[in-house]
Backbone as CSV, one residue per row, in Angstrom:
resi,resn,N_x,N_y,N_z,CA_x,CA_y,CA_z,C_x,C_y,C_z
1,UNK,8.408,5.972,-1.481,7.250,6.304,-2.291,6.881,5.118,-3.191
2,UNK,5.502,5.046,-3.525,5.024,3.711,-4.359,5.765,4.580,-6.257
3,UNK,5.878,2.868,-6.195,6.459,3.388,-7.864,4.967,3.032,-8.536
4,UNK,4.369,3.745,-9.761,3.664,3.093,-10.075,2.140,3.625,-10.084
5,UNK,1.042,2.788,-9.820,-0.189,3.738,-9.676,-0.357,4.971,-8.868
6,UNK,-0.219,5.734,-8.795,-0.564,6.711,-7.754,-1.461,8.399,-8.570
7,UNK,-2.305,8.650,-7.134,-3.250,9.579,-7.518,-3.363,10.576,-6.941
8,UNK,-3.032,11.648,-7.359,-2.659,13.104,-6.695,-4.043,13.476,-6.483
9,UNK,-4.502,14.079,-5.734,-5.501,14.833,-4.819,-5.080,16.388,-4.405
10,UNK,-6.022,17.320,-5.061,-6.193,18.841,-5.007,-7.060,18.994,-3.747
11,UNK,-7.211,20.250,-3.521,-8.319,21.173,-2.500,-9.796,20.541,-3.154
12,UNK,-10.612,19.986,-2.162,-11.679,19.690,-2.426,-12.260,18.181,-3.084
13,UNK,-11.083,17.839,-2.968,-11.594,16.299,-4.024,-11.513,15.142,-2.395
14,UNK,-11.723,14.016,-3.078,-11.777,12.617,-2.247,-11.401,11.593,-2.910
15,UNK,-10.270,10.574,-2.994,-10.198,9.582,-3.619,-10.074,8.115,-2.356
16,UNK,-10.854,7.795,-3.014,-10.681,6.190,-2.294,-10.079,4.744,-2.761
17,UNK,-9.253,3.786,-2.771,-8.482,2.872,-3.968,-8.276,1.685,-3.344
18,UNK,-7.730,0.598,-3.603,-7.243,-0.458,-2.522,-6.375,-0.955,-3.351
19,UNK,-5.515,-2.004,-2.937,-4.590,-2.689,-3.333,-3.192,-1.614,-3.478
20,UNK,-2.204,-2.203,-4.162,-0.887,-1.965,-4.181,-0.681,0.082,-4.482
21,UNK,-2.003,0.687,-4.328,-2.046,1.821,-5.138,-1.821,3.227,-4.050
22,UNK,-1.387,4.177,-4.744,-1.040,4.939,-3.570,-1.497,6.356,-3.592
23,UNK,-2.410,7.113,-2.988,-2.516,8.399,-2.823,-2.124,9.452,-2.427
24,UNK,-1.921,10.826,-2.618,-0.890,11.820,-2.324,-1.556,12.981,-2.550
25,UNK,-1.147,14.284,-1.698,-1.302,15.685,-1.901,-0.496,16.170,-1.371
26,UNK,-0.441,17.542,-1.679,-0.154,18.974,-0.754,-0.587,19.587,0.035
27,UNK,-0.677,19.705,1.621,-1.064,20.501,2.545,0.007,21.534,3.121
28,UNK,-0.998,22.866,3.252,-0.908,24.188,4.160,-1.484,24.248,5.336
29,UNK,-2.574,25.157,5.437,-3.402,24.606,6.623,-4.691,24.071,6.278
30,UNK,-4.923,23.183,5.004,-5.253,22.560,4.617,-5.378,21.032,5.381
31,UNK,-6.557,20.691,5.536,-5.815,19.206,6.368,-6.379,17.691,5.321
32,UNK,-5.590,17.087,5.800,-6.221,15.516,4.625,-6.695,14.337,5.628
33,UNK,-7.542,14.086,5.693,-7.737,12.470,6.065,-7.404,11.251,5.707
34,UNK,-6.767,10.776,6.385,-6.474,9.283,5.778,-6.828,8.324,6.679
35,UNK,-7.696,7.751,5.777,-8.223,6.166,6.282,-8.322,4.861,5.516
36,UNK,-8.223,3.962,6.208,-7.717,2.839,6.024,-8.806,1.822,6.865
37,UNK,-9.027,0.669,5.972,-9.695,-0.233,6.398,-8.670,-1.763,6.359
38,UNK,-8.152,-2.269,7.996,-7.414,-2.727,8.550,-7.894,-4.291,7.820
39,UNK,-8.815,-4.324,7.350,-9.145,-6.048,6.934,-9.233,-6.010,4.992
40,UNK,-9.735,-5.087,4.974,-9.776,-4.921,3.367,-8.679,-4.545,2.277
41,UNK,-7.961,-4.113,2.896,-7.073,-3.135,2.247,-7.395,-1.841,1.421
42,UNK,-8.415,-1.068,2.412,-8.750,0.187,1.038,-8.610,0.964,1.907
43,UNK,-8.402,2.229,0.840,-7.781,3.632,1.532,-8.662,4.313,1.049
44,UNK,-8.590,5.804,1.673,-9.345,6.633,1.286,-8.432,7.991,1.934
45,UNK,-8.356,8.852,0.912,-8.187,10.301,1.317,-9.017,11.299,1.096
46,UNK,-8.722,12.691,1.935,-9.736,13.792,1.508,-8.593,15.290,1.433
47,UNK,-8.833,16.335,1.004,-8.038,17.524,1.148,-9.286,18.448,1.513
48,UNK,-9.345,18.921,2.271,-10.257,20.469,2.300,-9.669,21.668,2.973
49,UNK,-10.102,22.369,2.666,-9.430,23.506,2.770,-10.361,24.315,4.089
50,UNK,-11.321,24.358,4.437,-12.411,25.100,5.495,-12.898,24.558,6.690
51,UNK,-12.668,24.509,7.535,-13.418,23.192,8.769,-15.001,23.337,8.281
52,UNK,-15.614,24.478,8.140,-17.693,24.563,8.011,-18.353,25.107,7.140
53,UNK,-19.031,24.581,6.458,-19.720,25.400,5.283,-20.674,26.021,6.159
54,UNK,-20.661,27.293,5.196,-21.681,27.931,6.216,-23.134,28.143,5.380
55,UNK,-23.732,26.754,5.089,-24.884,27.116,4.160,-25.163,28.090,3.379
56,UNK,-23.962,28.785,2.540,-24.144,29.705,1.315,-23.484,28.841,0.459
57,UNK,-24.293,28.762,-0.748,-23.882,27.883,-1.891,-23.797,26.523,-1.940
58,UNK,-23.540,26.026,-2.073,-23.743,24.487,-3.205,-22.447,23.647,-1.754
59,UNK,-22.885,22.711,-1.220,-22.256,22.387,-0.428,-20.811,21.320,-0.672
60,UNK,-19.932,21.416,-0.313,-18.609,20.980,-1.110,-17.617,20.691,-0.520
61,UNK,-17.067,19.361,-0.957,-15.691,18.976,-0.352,-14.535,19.493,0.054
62,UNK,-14.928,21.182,-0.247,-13.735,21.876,0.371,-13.619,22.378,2.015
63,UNK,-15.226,21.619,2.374,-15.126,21.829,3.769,-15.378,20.927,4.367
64,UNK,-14.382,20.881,6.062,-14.379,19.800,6.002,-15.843,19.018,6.726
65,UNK,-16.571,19.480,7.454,-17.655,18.665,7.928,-19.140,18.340,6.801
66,UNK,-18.355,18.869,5.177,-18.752,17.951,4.030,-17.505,16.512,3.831
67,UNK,-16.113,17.263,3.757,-15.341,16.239,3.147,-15.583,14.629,4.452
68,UNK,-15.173,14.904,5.229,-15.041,14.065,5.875,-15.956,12.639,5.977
69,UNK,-17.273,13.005,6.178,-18.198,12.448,6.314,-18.717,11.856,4.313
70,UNK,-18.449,12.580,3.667,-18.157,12.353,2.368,-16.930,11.278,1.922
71,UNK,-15.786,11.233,2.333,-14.733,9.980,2.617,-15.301,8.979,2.929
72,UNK,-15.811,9.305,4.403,-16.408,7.636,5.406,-17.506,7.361,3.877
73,UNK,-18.354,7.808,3.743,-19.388,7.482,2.951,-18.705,6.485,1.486
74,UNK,-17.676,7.207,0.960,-17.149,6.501,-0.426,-16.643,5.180,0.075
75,UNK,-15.679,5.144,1.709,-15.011,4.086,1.652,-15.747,2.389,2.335
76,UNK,-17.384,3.510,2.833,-18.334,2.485,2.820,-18.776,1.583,1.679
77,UNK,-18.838,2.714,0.572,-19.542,2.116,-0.657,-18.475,1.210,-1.415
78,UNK,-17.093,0.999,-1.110,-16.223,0.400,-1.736,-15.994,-1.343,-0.581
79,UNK,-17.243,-1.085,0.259,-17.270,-2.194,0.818,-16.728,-2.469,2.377
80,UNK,-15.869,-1.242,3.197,-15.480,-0.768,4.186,-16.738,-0.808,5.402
81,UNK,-15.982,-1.520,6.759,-17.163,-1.381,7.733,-16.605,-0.113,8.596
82,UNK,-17.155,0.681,9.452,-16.460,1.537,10.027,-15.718,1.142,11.165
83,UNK,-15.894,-0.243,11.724,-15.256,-0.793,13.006,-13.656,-1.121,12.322
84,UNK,-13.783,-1.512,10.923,-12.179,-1.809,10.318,-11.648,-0.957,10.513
85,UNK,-12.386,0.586,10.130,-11.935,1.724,9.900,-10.585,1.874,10.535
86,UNK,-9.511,3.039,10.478,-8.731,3.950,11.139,-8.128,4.715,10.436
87,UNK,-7.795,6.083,11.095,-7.764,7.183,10.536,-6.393,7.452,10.774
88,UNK,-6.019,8.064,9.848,-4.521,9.533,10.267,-4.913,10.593,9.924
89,UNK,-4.327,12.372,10.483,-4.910,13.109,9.880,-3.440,14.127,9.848
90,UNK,-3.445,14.895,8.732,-2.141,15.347,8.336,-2.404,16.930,8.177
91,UNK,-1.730,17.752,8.225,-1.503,19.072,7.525,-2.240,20.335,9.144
92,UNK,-3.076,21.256,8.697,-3.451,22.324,9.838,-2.141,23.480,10.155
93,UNK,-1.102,23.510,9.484,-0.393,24.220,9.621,-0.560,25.595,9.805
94,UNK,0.183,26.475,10.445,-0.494,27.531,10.778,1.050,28.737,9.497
95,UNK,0.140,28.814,8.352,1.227,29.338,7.248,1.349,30.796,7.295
96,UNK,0.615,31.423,7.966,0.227,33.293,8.113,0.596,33.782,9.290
97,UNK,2.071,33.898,9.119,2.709,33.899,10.807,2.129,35.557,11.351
98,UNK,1.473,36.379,10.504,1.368,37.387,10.113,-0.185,37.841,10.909
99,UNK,-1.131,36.909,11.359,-2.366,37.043,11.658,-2.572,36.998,13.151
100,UNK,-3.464,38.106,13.768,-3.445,37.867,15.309,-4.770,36.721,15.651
101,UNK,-5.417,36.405,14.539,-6.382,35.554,15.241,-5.623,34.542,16.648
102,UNK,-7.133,34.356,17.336,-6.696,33.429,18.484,-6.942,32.243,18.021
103,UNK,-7.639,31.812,17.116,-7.357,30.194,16.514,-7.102,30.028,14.909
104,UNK,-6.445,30.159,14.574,-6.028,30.305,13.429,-6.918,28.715,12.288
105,UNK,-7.111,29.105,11.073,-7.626,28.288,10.351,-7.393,26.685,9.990
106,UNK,-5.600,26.702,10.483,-5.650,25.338,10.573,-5.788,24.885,11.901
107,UNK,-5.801,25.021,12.858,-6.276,24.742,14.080,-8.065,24.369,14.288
108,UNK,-8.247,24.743,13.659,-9.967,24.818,13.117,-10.136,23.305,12.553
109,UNK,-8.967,23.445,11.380,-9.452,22.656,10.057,-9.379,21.135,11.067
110,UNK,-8.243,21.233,12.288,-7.529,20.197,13.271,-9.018,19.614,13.494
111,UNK,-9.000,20.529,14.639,-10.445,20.063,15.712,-11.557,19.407,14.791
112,UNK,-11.804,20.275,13.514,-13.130,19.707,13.205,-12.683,18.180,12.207
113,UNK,-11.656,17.599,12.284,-11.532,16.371,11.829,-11.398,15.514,12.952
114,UNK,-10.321,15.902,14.089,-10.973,15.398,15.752,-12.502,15.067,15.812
115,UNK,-12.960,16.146,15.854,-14.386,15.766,16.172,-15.590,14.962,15.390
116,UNK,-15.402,15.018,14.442,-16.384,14.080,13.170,-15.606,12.670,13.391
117,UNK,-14.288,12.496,13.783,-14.141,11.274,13.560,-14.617,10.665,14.893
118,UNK,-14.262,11.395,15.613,-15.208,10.928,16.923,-16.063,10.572,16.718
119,UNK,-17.157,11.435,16.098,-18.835,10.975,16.136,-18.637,9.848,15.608
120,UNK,-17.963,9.519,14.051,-18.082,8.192,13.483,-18.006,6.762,14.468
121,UNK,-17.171,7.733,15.553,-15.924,6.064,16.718,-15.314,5.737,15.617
122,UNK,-14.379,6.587,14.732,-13.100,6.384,14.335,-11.519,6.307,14.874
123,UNK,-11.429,5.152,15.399,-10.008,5.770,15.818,-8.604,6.585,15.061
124,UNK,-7.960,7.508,15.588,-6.744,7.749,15.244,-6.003,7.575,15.857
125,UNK,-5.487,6.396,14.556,-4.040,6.110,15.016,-2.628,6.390,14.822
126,UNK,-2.494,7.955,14.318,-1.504,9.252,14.211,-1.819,10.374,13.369
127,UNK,-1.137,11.539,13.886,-1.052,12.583,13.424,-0.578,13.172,13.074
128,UNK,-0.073,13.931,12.314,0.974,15.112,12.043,0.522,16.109,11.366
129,UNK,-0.073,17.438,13.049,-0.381,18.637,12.436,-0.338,19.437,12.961
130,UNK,-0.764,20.687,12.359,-0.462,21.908,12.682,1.401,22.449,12.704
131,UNK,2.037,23.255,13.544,3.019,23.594,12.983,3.583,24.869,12.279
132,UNK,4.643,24.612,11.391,4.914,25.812,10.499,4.845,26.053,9.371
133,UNK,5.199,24.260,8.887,5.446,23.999,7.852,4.464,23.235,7.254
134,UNK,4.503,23.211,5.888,3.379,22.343,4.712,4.037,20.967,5.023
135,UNK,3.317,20.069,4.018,3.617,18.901,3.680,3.323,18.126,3.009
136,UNK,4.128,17.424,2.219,3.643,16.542,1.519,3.557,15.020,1.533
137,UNK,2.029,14.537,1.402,1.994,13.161,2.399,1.530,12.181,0.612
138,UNK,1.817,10.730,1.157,1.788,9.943,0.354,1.201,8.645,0.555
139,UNK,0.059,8.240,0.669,-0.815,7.255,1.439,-0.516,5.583,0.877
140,UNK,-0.290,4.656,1.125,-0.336,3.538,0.840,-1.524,2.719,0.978
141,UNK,-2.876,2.695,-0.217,-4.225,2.433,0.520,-3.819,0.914,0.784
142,UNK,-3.526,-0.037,0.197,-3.421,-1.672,0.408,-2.974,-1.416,2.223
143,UNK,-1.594,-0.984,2.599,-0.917,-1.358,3.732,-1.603,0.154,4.776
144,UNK,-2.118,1.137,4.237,-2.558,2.230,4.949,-1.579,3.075,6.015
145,UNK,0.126,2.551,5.619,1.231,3.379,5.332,0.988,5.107,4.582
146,UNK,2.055,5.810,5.776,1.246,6.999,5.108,3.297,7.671,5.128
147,UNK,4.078,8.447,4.108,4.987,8.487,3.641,4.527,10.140,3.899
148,UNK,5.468,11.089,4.658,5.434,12.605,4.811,6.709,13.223,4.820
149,UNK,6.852,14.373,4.121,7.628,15.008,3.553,7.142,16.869,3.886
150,UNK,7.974,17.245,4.707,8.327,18.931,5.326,8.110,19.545,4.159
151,UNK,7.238,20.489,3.832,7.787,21.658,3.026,8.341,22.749,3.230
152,UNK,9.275,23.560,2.602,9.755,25.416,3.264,8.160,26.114,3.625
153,UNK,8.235,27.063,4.446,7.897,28.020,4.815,6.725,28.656,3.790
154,UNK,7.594,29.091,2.645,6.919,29.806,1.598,5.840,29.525,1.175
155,UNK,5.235,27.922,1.474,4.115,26.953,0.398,2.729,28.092,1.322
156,UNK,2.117,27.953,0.233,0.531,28.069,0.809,-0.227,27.017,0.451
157,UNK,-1.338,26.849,1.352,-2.406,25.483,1.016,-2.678,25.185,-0.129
């Protein structure tokens, strides 16, 4: 883990940083983006909690085909081209062993970060999701090193 600057990230937020500095959250079936620009050194994360807003209310980083495209956008404005770009994407866990749905919410939250990064032509270059368990991830924006940690069972998003 970075000793030192680092910036925790809730449900719904986006932080973007570069140099020696390091970003972190908690995921359920919650999923986070992490990207990294391979020439610059800047990072960018996202947490959302919903794969689609469904045009009721005020549109928001807690979903993800706002967050996502909301990330690419910040880590443009911090000077990022999207060809540097590359992505990891973390969390989708499936925490409600309890539910008969046939695609469960983090499986959702999966695909629809698959697919937006596609549209961008983002590559990913790893993953770690879906599952049983939470996790807690820890981003390195300078080196775009990403540090993950299992949670028990019990966590919710």
């Amino acid at each position: 883990m970075i000793q030192g600057n680092s910036t925790f990230i809730h449900v719904g937020q986006i932080h973007t940083d570069y140099g020696p500095v390091a970003i972190s959250t908690v995921l359920g079936s919650c999923v986070a983006v992490c990207l990294h620009d391979t020439k610059l050194g800047i990072g960018g994360m996202n947490h959302y909690l919903l794969p689609f807003w469904n045009n009721n209310g005020l549109q928001s980083p807690r979903f993800g085909n706002i967050s996502i495209p909301k990330l690419i956008e910040a880590m443009l404005e911090h000077g990022s081209d999207i060809k540097n770009m590359e992505a990891k994407i973390f969390g989708g866990a499936s925490m409600n062993i309890y539910t008969s749905d046939t695609m469960m919410i983090g499986e959702k939250n999966i695909l629809v970060a698959r697919e937006i990064l596609k549209e961008y032509k983002i590559r990913i270059v790893a993953e770690d999701v879906g599952g049983l368990n939470g996790r807690k991830i820890q981003m390195n924006c300078e080196h775009g090193k990403v540090l993950l940690k299992y949670a028990s069972r019990i966590m919710n998003s």
